[in-house]
Structures are given as C-alpha cells and as structure tokens.
N, C-alpha and C positions, 0 to 999 in steps of 0.2 A: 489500500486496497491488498501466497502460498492456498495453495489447494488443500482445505480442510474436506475431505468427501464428504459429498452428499450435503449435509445439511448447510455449509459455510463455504467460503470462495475466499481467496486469497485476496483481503479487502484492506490489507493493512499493508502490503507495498500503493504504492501509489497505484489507482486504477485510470493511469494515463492513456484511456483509450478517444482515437478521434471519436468527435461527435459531428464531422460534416454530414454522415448519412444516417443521424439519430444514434446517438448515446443507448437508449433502451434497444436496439436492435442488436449493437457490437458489446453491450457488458452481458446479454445474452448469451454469443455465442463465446467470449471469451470466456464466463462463467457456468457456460454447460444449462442454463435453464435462468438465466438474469438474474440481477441483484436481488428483486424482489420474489424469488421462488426457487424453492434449495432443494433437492432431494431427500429424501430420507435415508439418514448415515444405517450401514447396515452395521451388526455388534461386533465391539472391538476383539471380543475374544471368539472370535466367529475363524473355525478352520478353513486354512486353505483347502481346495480342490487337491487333488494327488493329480499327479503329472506323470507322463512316460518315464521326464529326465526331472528330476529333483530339483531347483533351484537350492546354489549354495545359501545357507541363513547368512541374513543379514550382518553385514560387521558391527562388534561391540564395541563404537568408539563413542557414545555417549551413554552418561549414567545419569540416572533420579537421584537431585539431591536430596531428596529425604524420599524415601519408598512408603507410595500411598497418599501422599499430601498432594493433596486440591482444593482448588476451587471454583464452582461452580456458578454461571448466569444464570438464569433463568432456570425453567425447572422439567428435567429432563424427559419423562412422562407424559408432560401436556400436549395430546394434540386435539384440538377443538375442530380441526379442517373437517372431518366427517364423508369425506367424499371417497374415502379408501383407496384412490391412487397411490401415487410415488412421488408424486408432487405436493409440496405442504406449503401454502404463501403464507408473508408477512401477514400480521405480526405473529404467528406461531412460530416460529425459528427466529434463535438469538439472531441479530447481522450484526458480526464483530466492525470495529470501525481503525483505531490506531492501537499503539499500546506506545509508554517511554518509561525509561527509570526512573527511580524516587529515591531519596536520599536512603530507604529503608524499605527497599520493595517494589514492585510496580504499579504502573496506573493501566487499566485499558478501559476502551469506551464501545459501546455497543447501544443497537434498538433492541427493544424487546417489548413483546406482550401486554400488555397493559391498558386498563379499565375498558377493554374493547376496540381499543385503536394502537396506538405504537408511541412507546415512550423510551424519553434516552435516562441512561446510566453510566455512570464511571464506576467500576472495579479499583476499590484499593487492597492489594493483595501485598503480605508480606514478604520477603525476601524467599522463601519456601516455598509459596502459595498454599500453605497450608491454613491460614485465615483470611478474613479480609469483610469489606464491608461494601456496600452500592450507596453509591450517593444518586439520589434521585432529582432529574433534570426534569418531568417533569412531560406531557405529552408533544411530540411532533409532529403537525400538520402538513398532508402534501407525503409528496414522492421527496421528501429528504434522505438525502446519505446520512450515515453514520456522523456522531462526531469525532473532530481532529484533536490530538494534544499534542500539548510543550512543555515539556518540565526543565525547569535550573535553580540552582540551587534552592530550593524549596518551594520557589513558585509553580504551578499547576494551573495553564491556561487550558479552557475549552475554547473550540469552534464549533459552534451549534449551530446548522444549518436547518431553516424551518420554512417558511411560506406564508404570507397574508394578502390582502386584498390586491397589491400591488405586484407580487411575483413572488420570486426566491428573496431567504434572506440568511444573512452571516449576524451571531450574535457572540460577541466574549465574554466567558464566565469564566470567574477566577477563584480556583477549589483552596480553600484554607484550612488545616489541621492544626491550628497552634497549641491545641491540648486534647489531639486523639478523636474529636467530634467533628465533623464535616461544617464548615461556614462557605455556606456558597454566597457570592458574590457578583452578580449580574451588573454586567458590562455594557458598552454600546452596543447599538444594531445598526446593519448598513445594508442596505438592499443590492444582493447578488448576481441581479439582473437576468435577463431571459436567455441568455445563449444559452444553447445545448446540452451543452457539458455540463457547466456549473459545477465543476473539480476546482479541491480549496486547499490551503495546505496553514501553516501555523507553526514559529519557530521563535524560541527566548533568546535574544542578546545576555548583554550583562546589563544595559540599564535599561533596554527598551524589547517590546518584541513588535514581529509582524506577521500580519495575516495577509494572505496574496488568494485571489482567486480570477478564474479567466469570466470573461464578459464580451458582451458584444457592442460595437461600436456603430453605433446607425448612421454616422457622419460618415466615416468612414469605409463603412460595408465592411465591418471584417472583423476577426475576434482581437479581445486583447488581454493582457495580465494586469489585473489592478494590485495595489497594494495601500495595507494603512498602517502605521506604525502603533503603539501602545506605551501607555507606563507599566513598567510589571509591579505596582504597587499600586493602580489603579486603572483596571482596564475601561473604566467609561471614560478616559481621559486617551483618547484616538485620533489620530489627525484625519481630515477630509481625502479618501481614497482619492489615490493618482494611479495614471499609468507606466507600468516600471517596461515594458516592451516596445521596442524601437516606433515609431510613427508607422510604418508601414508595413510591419510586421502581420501576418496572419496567425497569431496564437492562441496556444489552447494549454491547458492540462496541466497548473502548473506544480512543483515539488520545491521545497525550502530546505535546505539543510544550516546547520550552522559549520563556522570556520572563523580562524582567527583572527578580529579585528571585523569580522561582518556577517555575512552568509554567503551562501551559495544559490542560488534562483536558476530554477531548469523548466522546460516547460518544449511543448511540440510544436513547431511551426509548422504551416501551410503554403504550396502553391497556392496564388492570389486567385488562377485558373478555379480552383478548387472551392475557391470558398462561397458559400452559400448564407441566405441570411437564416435567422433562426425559426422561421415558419415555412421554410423550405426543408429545414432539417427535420421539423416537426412530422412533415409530412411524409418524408422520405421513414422517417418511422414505422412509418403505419403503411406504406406501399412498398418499401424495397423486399425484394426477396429474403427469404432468412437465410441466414450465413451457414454454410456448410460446418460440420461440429466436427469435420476431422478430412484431410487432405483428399483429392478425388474427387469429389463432388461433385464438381464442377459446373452445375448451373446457377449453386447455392450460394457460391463464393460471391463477396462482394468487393468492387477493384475499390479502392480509399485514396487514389492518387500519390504524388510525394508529400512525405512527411520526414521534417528530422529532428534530430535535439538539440537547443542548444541551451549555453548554461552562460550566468551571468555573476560576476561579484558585488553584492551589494554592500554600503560599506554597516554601522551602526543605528544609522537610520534610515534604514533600508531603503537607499536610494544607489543606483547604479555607478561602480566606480569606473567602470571600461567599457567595451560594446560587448555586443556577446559572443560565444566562443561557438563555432559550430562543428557540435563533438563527432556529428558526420556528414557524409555530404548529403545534397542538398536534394538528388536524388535516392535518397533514400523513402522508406517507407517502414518507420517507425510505426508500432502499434499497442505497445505497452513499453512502461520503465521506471527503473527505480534508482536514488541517488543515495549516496551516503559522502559522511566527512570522510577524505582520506586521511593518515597517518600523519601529512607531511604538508598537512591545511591545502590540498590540491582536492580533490573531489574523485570519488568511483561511482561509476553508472553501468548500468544493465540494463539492456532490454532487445526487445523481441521483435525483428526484422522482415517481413514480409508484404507482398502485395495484395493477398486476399485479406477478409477479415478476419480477426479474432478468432481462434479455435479449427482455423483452417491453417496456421501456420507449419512450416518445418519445422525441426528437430534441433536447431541451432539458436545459441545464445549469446547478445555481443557483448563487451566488457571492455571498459574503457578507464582510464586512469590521466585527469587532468589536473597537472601543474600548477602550484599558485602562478605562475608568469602565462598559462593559456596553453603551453603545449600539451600537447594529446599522443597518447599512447593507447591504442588499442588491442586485442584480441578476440578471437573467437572459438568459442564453443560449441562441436559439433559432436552429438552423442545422442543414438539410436532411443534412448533411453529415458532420452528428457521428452514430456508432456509439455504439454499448451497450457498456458497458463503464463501470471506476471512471477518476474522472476523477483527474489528479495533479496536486496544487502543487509549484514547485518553486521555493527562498527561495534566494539568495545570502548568507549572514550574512556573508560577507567584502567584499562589494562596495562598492568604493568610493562615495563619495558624486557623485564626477564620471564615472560609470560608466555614466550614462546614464537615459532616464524610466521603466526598468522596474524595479518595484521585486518582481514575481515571472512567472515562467511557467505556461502551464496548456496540459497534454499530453493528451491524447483521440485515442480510436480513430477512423475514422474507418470510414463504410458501404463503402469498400473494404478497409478494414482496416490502411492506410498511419497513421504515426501524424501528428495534429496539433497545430500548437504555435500558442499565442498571447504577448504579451505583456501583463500588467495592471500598472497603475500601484498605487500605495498605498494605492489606496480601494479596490482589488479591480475595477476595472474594464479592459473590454479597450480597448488602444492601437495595436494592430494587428488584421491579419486571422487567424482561424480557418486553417490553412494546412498542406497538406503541404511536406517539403524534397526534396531530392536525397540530402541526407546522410544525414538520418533515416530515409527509407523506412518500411521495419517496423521499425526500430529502438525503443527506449521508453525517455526520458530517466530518468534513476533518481534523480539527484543532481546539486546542483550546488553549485559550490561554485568560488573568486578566478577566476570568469568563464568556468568550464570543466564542461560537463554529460560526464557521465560514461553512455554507450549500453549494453543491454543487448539485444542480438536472438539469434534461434534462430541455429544454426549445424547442421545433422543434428539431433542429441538433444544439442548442447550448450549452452552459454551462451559468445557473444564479447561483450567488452566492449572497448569505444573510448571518446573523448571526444572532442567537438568544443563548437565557440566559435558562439553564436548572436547576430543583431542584430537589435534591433525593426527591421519593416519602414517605407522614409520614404515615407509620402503611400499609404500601403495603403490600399483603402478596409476599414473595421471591419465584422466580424461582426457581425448582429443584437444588440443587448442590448439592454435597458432598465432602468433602477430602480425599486426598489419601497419 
C-alpha cells in the first residue's frame, strides 16, 4: 500500500491499517478519499503560488536516469466519471498495487479500467522504464485490492485477490518470460475468508515461497494470519493453509519480507477487549463517524483501542522458528506500517503511532531495527513537516558494499504533499535530512533496487513510472530523531 497526490495513495508500502471498526472507513481517512476514489492529480508542471517568504528549492540529490523515459498504465486522458467533481471512482484511475526487481527491470501491479468493470495488470518495465509491456490478468470481481508480488531469481509470483459465491479469494499466478513473451501460469485458489481487512502479502524463498493473509477465526472469535507455502516452479502445487499466529493471538495486517535461511512475518495484533466479529466490523462501516482528515477535529476522530507490531522468524517453509518479537509495547496504538530485510538479516520497521484514526495522526514516525537474535532497537522521528500517510522502506538487496553509508531509505508524505526521502544507516537511523527533491516532487519511490528507485506518480487517471539515482545528502543537517 507513499502519497502519489490526488489520483493514487501510498498502496505499495503495506496498507497495515486496523479493520476492527471497518477497513473502508480507516483506508478512507488514511488515503484522504478511500482506496476506491482518488482525487484528481492537479499538473505537474503547474506553478507554485508566490509567497511573502520564498521557500528555499528543493535539494538536488536525486537525478533521472535517462531524462524523459517512462512509462505509462493506463491512459492518462480518460475520464468516463462525467459528474465534473474532484472525485473520479474506480475503475477510471490506475490503483497501483506492489512493485519488486527483476533480473533486468521491474515488475509493478495495478487495477485499471477495463471492458467496463476493473481488471488487473503487471507492468514489465525495463531497467530505465523507458519501455515495457502489460501482461493482462484479466477482470476482478468485488471490492478486491490491487495484486501482490515476489520476484527471485527469475521467478514472478502474483497474488490475485478476487471474490465468488463464497467470499474473498487469494489465487497464484506465476509470470514466465523465457523468450521475451509473457506465459501466464495459473496457480491455486484458496479462499481468503471474510474478516475485515483481508490484507495479504507474498514472498520467494530459494525453493519454496508463501503467501500469508489475515482471517477470521469463528471458533475462536478473533483474527488470525494464515499462511501456505508454494513450489516456485509450480504454484498450483500449495500446501493446505495454516495458522502461523500464536492460538490466542488477535491478529491482523499481515507483511512478509524475506531474510536469510527464511523470512521475516509482521503483522498488528489486538486487545482481545477489542476485538469484534466481522459483521460487527461491517457495520461499524457503515455507522461509525468518519474519521477526522487532519488533527482537531475532534468529534470525527475514531479511538481504535491498542494495537502493536510484532514480528516473527519463519524458517524455509514458512513455518514459525521462535515466538514472536513484540517490536513495541503492547500499549501502543499502531495504525499503519511497513518492513523491509535489514543489512545484517535482523529486519527494519516503520510506522505510524497514534490513538485516533488514520489521517488524524501526529507528525511523528517510529523506526525500529530488529536483530536476527530478537533484540530491538528503536527510534523516533519527529518533524513538523511530515504528512499522514503510511510511511515506506526501501532496502537495496543488490547494493554493493562500497555503495555508500545508506544501508535503506525512508519515503513520507509530506504536509504539502510533495514526497520525502531520508537516508538510515543499519541501525535504522537517519543520516540525512527528512527532504523534498526536484525529481521526486509528488512522485513515490516504490522499489529499489543495483542503485536505481523506480517512481510511480499520477499522470491524468494513469500511472507514469521512471527511475532515478538518489545520494545521501554531505554535511545535511539530520531530522529530529531520538532513541529509545
């Protein structure tokens, strides 16, 4: 699940938002107008207003790798909505979904437009993004999110989340190029079940992968994280999903990363106090108040109870090697978050700390940095300047060693809406300043990957992607942080 304005929402960090008091109510206010309705992006080369006092321009620390090369979803022109607001729904606006490397380029995945209803697509775009081609999934039924990817060494799994007679459902499709021509290859289906959320995630081992999505438990009363393993040479070949979250666990939301010798599994737990069955949530959709779109508000806000993260090692076949790590306490009130591999096979997490709902949050970001042995190290980020919104990691797993002191990126909305980047070293801390660019603008880093982030900004109602080359900044003075 970064804040592309207007027409797209930051959909490709994890959209780890609770769903005890309706999922469509909180991706709402975290996304300024819901998943399924975007604003219209106003033009990119559209001048600023004049000011009393001038804001200093942007710093030049990132450049276009090739000036002018894109490529484009959907088609930027179209709008069919006909109603002349400001508001344009699904399907006329791209909804970007994941993006990951490819041995020669990237992949992203998106819904878009199509024969009158909403069909999914993968973007293969070259290393430049100055070509690329759509491989066509084909229509999606229902209020489905975007699809997920996983890419290693040349394999390209989808997660296609769709809907039939029975509910929600998770299908794997497996993208094959072995002479430049897309061979799709459909995989199993497993049915995603009716909790709330229905947040999914999708990550490649070296011989196996898995697919994890949260569920509800009606024995139980309470959510849970299922998971099913795969062959990456054959994904209808899946074992029968289990639950990878403790027996008593109330969880939700969940995120996969990989790490060496397994993965890494994060996901939101709940007070048990809290938890509600899913026709409770349903309703609480459609009755709760709407959630305040920016601090103050105060009868909009909606309280979400505790919420925290915790994070699990799973080993090869995605079964749980330890119990899980709880990256904060238990009193907290997580509301968005995103994970990436750390440097040192330990994991780094972000996310956004508050009691109200989504889009009612502070100004503050937490950052956290776990040990392969479980310890935690955290900090926080407090800056006037950073927007609402889910915040992104973004890891180089190809980057050299002499590549420089960053060992990730961390991308945020900003309260203009321009996006910003920092650099953190291996402990999860920042090494530069909190920052808009020139090249980024509203652009929203999606992927990175041998030194090269891959952009995804509105275009009309479509999706352009680029990629450019970023540098920690020298002698910047650093963003507020501290450790804890």
């Amino acid at each position: 699940m970064p804040t592309i304005p207007g027409t797209h929402a930051r959909r490709f960090a994890s959209l780890a938002v609770p769903a005890r008091v309706g999922l469509g109510l909180l991706l709402a206010a975290v996304l300024g107008g819901g998943c399924k309705k975007h604003k219209k992006p106003a033009a990119a080369s559209a001048p600023e207003a004049p000011s009393a006092k001038a804001a200093s321009p942007p710093s030049a620390r990132c450049s276009a790798v090739k000036r002018g090369a894109s490529f484009t979803i959907g088609r930027p022109g179209q709008n069919n909505a006909g109603d002349g607001d400001d508001d344009v729904p699904l399907p006329f606006a791209v909804d970007p979904g994941s993006a990951v490397p490819l041995p020669s380029g990237f992949a992203v995945s998106a819904l878009q437009s199509m024969d009158g209803g909403t069909g999914a697509v993968i973007a293969i775009v070259g290393p430049d993004a100055d070509s690329g081609k759509l491989v066509d999934l084909g229509r999606v039924y229902g209020d489905a999110d975007p699809p997920r990817l996983a890419a290693r060494d040349g394999h390209l799994v989808v997660a296609l989340a769709g809907n039939d007679a029975s509910g929600a459902t998770l299908r794997l499709v497996a993208i094959r190029t072995p002479t430049g021509a897309a061979d799709v290859v459909w995989g199993r289906e497993m049915e995603q079940g009716n909790d709330q959320s229905q947040v999914f995630g999708v990550e490649l081992g070296k011989q196996r992968g898995v697919l994890v999505w949260d569920d509800w438990d009606k024995r139980g009363d309470h959510g849970v994280i299922r998971g099913s393993t795969f062959a990456l040479d054959d994904v209808s070949n899946a074992t029968r999903p289990r639950v990878l979250s403790p027996k008593d666990d109330d969880a939700e939301a969940p995120r996969i990363v990989r790490r060496p010798g397994g993965f890494w599994l994060a996901w939101i737990s709940h007070t048990r106090a809290h938890a509600k069955r899913p026709g409770a949530s349903k309703l609480a959709a459609k009755t709760a108040p709407v959630a305040s779109a920016g601090p103050g508000a105060g009868s909009g806000i909606v309280e979400l109870g505790s919420r925290w993260l915790e994070l699990v090692p799973l080993d090869e076949n995605g079964s749980p090697t330890a119990p899980p790590i709880a990256v904060t306490q238990h009193d907290a009130h997580v509301l968005v978050f995103d994970v990436a591999p750390a440097p040192d096979s330990g994991a780094l997490l972000a996310w956004r700390d508050d009691e109200a709902a989504p889009g009612a949050e502070g100004r503050i970001v937490h950052l956290a940095r776990v040990r392969p042995g479980g310890s935690t190290e955290t900090h926080v980020l407090d800056d006037e300047k950073v927007g609402a919104g889910v915040p992104t990691l973004l890891v180089d797993q190809h980057q050299s060693k002499n590549a420089g002191p960053q060992a990730a990126w961390l991308s945020l909305a900003g309260v203009s809406d321009e996006t910003r980047l920092a650099a953190l070293d291996d402990q999860g801390k920042l090494i530069d300043e909190l920052s808009t660019d020139r090249v980024l603008r509203h652009a929203e880093p999606v992927v990175l990957d041998r030194g090269r982030m891959l952009l995804a900004a509105p275009h009309g109602l479509a999706l352009e992607l680029s990629t450019a080359t970023c540098q920690v900044q020298k002698n910047a003075p650093r963003t507020a942080a501290s450790g804890n």
